[in-house]
C-alpha positions in Angstrom: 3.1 4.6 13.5 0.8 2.5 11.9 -1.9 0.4 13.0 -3.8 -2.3 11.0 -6.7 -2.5 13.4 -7.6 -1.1 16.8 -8.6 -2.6 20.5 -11.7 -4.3 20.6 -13.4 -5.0 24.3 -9.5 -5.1 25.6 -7.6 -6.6 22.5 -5.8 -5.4 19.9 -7.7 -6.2 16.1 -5.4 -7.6 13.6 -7.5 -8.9 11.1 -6.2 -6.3 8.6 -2.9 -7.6 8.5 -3.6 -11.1 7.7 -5.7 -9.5 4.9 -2.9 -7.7 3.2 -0.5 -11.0 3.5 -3.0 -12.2 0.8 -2.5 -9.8 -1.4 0.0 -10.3 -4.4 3.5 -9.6 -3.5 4.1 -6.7 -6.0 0.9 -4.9 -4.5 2.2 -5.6 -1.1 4.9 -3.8 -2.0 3.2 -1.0 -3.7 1.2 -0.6 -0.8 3.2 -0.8 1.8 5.4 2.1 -0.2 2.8 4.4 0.1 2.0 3.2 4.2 5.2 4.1 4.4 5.1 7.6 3.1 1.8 8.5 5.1 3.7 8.0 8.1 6.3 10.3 6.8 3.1 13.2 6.9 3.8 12.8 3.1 0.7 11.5 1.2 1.6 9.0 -1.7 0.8 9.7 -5.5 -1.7 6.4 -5.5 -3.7 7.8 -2.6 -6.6 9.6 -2.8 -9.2 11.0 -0.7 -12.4 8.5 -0.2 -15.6 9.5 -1.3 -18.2 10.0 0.8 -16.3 11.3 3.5 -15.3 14.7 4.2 -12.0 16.4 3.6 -9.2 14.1 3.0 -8.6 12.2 6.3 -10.0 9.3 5.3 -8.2 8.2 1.8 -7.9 5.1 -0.3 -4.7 3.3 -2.4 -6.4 1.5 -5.4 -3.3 -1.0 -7.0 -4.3 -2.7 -10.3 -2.9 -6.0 -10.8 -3.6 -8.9 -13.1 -5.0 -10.7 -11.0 -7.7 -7.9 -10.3 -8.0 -4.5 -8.2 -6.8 -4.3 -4.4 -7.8 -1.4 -2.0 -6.6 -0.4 1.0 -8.3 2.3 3.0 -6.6 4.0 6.0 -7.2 7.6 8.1 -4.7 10.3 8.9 -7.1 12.0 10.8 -5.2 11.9 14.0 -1.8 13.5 14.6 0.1 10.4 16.6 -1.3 7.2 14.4 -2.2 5.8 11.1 -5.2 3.1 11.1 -5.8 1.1 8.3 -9.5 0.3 8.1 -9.8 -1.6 5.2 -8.2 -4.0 2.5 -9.8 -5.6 0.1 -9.8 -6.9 -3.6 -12.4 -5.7 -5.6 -15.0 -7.8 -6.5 -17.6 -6.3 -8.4 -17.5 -5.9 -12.0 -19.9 -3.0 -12.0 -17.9 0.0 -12.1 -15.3 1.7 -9.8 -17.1 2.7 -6.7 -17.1 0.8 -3.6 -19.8 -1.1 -2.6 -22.2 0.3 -0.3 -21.2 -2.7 2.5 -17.7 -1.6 2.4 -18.2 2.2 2.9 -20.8 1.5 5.7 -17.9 -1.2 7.2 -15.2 1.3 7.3 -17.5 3.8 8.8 -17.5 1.6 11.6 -14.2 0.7 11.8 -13.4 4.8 11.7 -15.5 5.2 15.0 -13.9 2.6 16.3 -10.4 3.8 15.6 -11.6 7.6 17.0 -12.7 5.5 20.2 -8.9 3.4 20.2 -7.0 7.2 19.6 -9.0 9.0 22.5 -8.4 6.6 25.2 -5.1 5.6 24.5 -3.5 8.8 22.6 -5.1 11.9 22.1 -3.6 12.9 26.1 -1.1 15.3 25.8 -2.1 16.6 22.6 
């Protein structure tokens, strides 16, 4: 299963969604490929782990386009969900790495989605 968002104070976060119904339809596609195949338990050739944090539960899909670059960062740290944390084109011009407001935004949102899997999935594990 996948999940673009978490509960937040008693509802469900979508935001994530609406932000990949931006994205270009090819990329959507591309994307939502490799969604796919994470929640096979396979990972997808255009995923790879994200720097900066450990081990390879948190990792990023990077899709090139003409019209620019378009992430998507997700977590298969748990063993009943996927969470999407993150998608976004990228912006800067400087280089490949992610910008220090995004890392320290998905870093919140993967606390949040740890919270979301411990009260409403982890029982029975």
């Amino acid at each position: 299963m996948v999940y673009y968002g978490w509960r937040e104070k008693g509802r469900f976060c979508r935001a994530f969604r609406s932000d990949l119904r931006e994205f270009p339809d090819e990329v959507k596609q591309d994307i939502g490929y490799a969604l796919y195949e994470a929640q096979r338990g396979e990972k997808a050739a255009v995923a790879k782990p994200l720097k900066g944090f450990s081990g390879a539960g948190v990792l990023e899909i990077v899709e090139n386009f003409t019209s620019g670059t378009y992430r998507v960062v997700y977590t298969v740290r748990f063993r009943k969900v996927i969470y999407v944390l993150h998608c976004f084109q990228k912006k800067s011009r400087h280089g490949i790495k992610t910008s220090k407001q995004d890392i320290e935004l998905i870093k919140q949102r993967l606390k949040l989605a740890e919270e979301d899997y411990r009260a409403n999935y982890k029982e029975g594990e």
